[in-house]
C-alpha positions as CSV (number, residue, x, y, z in Angstrom):
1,X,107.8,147.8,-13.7
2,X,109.3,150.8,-11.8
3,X,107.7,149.4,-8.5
4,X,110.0,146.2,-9.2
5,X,112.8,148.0,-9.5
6,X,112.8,150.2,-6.4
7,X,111.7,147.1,-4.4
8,X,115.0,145.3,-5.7
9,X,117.0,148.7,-4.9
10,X,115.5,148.9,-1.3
11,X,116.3,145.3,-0.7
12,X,119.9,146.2,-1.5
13,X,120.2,148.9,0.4
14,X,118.1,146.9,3.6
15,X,120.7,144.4,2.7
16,X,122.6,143.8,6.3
17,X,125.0,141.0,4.8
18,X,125.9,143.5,2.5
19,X,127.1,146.5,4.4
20,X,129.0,143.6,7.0
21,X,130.8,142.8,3.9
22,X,131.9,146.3,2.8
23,X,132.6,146.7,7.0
24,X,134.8,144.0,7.1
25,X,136.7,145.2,3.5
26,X,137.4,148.6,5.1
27,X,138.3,147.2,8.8
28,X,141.2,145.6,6.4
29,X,141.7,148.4,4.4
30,X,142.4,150.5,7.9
31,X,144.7,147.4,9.2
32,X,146.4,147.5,5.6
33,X,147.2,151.5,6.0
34,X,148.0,150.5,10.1
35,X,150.9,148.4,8.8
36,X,152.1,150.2,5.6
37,X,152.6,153.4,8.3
38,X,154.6,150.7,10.4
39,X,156.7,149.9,7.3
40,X,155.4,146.4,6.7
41,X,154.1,145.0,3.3
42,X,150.2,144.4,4.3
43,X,149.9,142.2,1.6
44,X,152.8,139.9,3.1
45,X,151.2,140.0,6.5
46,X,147.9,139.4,4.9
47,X,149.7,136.4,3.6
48,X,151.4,135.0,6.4
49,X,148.2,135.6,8.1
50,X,145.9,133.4,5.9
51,X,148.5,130.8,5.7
52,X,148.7,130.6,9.2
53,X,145.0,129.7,9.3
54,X,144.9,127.0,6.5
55,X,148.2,126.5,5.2
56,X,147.9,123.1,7.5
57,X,145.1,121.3,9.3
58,X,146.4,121.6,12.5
59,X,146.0,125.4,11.8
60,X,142.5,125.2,10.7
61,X,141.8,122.9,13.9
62,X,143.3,125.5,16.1
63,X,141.1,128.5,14.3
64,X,138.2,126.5,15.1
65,X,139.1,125.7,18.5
66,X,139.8,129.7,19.1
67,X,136.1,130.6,17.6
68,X,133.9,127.9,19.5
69,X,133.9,130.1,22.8
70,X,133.5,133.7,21.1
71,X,130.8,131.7,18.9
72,X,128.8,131.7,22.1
73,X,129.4,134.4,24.0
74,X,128.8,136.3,20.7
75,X,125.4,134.2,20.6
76,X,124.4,135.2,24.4
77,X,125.0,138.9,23.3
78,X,123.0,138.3,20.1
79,X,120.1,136.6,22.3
80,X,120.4,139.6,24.6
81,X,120.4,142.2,21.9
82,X,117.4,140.7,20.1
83,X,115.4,141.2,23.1
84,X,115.9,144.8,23.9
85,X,118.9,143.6,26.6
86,X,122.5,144.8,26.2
87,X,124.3,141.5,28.5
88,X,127.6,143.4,29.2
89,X,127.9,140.1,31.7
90,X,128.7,137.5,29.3
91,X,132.6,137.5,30.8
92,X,131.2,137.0,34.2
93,X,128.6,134.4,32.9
94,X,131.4,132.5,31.0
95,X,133.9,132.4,34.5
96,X,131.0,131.2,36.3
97,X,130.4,128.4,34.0
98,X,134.5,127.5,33.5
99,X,134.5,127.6,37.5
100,X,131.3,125.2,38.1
101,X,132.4,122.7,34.9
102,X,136.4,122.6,37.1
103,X,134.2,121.9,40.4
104,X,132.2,119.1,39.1
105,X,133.9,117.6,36.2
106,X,137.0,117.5,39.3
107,X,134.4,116.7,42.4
108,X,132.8,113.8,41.1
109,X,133.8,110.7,39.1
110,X,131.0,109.1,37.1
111,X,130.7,107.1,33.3
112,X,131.3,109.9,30.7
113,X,127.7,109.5,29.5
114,X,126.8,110.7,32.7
115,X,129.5,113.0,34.0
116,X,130.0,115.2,30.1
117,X,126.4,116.2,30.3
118,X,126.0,116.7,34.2
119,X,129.2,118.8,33.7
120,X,127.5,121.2,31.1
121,X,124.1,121.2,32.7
122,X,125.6,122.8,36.1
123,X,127.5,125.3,34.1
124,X,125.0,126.0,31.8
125,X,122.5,126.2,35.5
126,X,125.5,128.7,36.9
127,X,125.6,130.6,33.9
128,X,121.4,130.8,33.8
129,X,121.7,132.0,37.5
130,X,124.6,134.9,37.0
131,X,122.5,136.2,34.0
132,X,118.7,135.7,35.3
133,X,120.1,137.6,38.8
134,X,120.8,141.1,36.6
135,X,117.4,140.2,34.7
136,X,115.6,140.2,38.0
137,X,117.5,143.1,39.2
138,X,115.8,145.0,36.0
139,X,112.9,143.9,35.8
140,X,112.2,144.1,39.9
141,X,114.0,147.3,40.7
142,X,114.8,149.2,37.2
143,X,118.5,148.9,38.1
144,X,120.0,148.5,34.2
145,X,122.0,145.4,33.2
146,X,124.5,147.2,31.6
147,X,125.6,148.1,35.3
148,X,124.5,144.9,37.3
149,X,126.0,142.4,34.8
150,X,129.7,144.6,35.0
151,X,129.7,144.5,38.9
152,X,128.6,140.6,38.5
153,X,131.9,140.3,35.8
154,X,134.0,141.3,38.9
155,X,132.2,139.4,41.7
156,X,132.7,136.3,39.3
157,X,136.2,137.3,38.5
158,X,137.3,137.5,42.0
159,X,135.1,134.8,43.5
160,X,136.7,132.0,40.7
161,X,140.2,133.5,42.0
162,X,139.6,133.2,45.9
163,X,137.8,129.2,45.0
164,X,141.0,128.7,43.0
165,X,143.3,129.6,46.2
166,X,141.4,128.9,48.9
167,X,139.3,125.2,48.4
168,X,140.5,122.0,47.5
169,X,140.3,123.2,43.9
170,X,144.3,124.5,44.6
171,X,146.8,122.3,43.2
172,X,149.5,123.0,45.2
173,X,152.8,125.1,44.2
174,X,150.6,126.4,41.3
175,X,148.3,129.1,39.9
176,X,146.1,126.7,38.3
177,X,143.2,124.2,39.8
178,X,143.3,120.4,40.0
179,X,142.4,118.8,36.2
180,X,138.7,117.4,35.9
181,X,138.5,113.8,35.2
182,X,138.8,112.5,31.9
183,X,135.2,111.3,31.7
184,X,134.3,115.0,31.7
185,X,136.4,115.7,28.6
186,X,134.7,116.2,25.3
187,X,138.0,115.9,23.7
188,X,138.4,113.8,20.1
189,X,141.5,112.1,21.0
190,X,141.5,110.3,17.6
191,X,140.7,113.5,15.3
192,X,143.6,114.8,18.1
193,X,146.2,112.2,16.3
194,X,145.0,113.3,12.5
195,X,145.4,116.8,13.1
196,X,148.6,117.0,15.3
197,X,149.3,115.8,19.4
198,X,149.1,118.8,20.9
199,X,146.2,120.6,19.4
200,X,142.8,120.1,21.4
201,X,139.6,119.2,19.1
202,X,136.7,118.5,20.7
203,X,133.4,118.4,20.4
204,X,132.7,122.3,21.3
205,X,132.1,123.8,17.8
206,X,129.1,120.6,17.3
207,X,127.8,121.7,20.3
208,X,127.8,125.6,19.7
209,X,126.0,125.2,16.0
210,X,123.4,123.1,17.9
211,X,123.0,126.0,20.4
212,X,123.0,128.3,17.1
213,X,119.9,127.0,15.8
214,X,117.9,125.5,18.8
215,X,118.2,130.0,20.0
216,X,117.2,130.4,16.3
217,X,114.3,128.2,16.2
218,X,113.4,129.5,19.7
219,X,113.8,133.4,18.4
220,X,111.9,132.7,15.4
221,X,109.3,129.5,15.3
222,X,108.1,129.8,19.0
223,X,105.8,131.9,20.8
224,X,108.6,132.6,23.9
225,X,110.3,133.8,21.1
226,X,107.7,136.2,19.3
227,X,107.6,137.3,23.1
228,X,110.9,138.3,23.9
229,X,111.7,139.3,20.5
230,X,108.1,141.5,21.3
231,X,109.9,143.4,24.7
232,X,112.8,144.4,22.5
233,X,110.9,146.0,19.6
234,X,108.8,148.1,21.8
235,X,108.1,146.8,25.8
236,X,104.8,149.3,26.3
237,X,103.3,147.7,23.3
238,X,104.3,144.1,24.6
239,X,102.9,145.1,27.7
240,X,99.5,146.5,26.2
241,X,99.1,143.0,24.2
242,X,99.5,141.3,27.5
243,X,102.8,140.3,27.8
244,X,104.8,140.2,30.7
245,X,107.6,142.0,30.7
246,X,109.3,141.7,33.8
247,X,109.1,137.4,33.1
248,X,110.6,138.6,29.4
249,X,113.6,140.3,30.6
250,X,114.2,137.8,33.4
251,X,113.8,134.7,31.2
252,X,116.0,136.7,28.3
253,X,118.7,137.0,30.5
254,X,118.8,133.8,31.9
255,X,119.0,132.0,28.7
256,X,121.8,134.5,27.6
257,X,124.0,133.6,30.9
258,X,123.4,130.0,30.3
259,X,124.6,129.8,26.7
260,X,127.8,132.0,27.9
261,X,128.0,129.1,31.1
262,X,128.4,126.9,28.5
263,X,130.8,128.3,26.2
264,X,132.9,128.6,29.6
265,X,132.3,125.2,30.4
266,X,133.3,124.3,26.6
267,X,136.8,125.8,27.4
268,X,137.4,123.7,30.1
269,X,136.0,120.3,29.3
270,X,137.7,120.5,25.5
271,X,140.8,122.7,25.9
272,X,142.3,123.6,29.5
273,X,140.9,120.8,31.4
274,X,141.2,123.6,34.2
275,X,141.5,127.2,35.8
276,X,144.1,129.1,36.5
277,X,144.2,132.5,38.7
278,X,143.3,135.7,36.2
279,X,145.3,138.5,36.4
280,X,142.9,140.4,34.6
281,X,139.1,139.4,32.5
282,X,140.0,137.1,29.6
283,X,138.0,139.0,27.3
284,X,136.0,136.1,25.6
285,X,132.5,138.0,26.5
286,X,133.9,141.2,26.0
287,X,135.0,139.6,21.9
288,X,131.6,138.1,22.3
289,X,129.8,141.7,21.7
290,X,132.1,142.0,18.8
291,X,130.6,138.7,17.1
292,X,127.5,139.7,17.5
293,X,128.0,143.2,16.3
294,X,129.4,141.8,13.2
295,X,126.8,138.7,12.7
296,X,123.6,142.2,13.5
297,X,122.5,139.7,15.8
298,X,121.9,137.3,13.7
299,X,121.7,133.5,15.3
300,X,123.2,131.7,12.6
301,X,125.6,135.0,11.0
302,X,127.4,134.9,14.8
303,X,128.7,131.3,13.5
304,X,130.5,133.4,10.5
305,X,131.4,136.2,12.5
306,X,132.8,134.0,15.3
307,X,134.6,132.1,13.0
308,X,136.2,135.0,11.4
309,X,136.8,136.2,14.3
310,X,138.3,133.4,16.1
311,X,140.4,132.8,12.8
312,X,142.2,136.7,12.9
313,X,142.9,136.0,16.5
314,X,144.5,133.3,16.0
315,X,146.0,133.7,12.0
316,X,147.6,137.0,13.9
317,X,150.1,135.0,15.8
318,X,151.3,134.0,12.7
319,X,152.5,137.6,11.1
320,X,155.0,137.8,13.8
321,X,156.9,135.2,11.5
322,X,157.7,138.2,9.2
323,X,158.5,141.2,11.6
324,X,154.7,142.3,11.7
325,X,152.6,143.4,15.0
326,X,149.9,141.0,15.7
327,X,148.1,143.5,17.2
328,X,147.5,145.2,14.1
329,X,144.5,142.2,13.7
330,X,142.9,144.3,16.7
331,X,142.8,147.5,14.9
332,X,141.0,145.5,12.0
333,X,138.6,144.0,14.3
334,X,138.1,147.4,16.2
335,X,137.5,149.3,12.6
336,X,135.2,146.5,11.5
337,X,133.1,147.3,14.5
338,X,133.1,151.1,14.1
339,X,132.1,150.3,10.6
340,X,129.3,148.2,11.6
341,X,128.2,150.8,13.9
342,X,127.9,153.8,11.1
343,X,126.1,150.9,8.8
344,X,123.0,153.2,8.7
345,X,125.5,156.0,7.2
346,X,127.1,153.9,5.0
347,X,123.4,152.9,3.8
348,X,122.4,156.5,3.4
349,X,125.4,157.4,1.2
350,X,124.6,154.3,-0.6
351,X,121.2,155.4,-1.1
352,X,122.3,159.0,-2.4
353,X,124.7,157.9,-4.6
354,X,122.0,155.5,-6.3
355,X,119.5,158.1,-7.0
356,X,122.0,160.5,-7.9
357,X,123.0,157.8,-10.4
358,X,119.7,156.8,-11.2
359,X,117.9,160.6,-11.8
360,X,115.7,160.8,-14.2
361,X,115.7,156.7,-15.0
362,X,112.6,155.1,-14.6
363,X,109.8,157.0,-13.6
């Protein structure tokens, strides 16, 4: 009986949904205080914020449309971080893919059958390439991807700038590229009409929950997976059970740049239809380490966490209708993260305050 009952208690305490639930609660508690000391209501900001993600379809459409990127740069992180790889390089992974989808969904004009996947295979390729070069980089020299993949995020920042200014990608008089074709567009011109005219479904959050579980199958039902997934629990034991763990680390990174390609070439084919000239790194990889952060890595919890996510980003805008700083969704999603990180406190104290609670119960 008493075996029962501290297996149920550890599984509580072991409980990562759990403690990502309490983290998010206290992330709002901290945004709540963060307004109160600005001398808003947070309760009316709260409000306004919520409503501004599903007081109207359009709204919920919009939410949706915000999440689909950070959905998979948060999955390309969660890859990563499953496999013993932190891929700092998923902003640099998701230019190169916006940048290759512009070049051929504008270069070439084929039957949308043919041009919509050709488009995301040569980002998706782009993406592989950026991320499997920092892979190689590791696992040929030692050099560590947290520093390769940030010196890649600038090379890819500035090369999509100079293609953008310099090749017949300019439009001219402007800071954007030439629009790709419309048989690149994965755009749902009919849901578009439902919904409102000028908000931009598409088909990018089908194709990110496919991703989701085709990287969770492979993670979890496949022997590539048991391997990577091997490296990152403990590389000298991978390697003394005959793995190879140079191929690992390669082949993990390349499969996290590609699903980042992709969510930059989702971007473009469903929402800008272009790329303009960055002043500065978008941020969707750097967000992307966020989601995954939140989701523990978790394949199918980044879809939550990406959602969330995506829906405080963009539910923010709306507490500007009552006086309140957006930005205050950016100490939420900042405290949820710290929060997330001290989970194994937060677990500890749990586990204290059950056994202080519990002394002298069941023996």
């Amino acid at each position: 009986m008493s075996s029962k009952v501290n297996k149920k208690k550890l599984s509580l305490a072991d409980n990562t949904i759990l403690f990502s639930i309490i983290s998010i609660v206290l992330g709002l508690l901290v945004g709540a205080i963060a307004l109160i000391i600005a001398g808003f209501n947070p309760i009316e900001a709260y409000s306004a914020m919520i409503d501004g993600v599903f007081g109207k379809p359009k709204f919920i459409a919009w939410a949706i449309i915000r999440s689909t990127p950070l959905i998979l740069t948060g999955l390309s992180i969660a890859f990563a971080f499953r496999t013993g790889l932190f891929n700092i390089g998923a902003e640099g992974q998701f230019i190169v893919g916006s940048l290759v989808a512009t070049i051929v969904g504008a270069g070439v004009q084929l039957p949308a059958i043919i041009h919509v996947p050709l488009t995301l295979l040569a980002a998706a390729l782009a993406g592989a390439v950026w991320g499997g070069f920092a892979g190689w980089l590791k696992s040929k020299f030692g050099i560590n991807e947290v520093i390769s993949t940030i010196m890649l995020n600038w090379i890819a920042f500035y090369l999509s700038n100079y293609m953008i200014k310099n090749t017949w990608l300019a439009r001219p008089n402007s800071e954007a590229s030439i629009s790709i074709h419309d048989s690149a567009s994965i755009g749902i011109s009919w849901l578009n009409g439902l919904v409102g005219p000028a908000t931009k479904v598409n088909w990018g959050i089908v194709i990110s929950i496919i991703l989701v579980l085709i990287i969770a199958f492979i993670l979890f039902k496949t022997t590539l997976g048991f391997e990577l997934r091997g490296v990152g629990y403990n590389k000298f034991g991978a390697e003394y059970a005959g793995i190879n763990v140079n191929s690992a680390i390669l082949k993990s990174m390349a499969i996290a740049g590609l699903l980042a390609g992709i969510a930059g070439a989702i971007q473009v084919m469903g929402v800008s239809n272009n790329i303009t000239i960055l002043a500065a790194q978008e941020g969707y990889g750097f967000d992307g380490i966020a989601v995954a952060l939140i989701a523990n890595s978790n394949p199918i919890g980044v879809i939550f966490s990406g959602l969330l996510f995506g829906g405080l980003k963009y539910g923010s805008t709306k507490m500007q209708a009552i006086g309140a700083p957006s930005e205050v969704v950016n100490i939420v999603i900042g405290s949820i993260v710290f929060f997330i990180a001290l989970s194994s406190v937060l677990r500890n104290l749990y586990i204290k305050m059950r056994d202080k609670k519990n002394k002298g119960g069941i023996a």
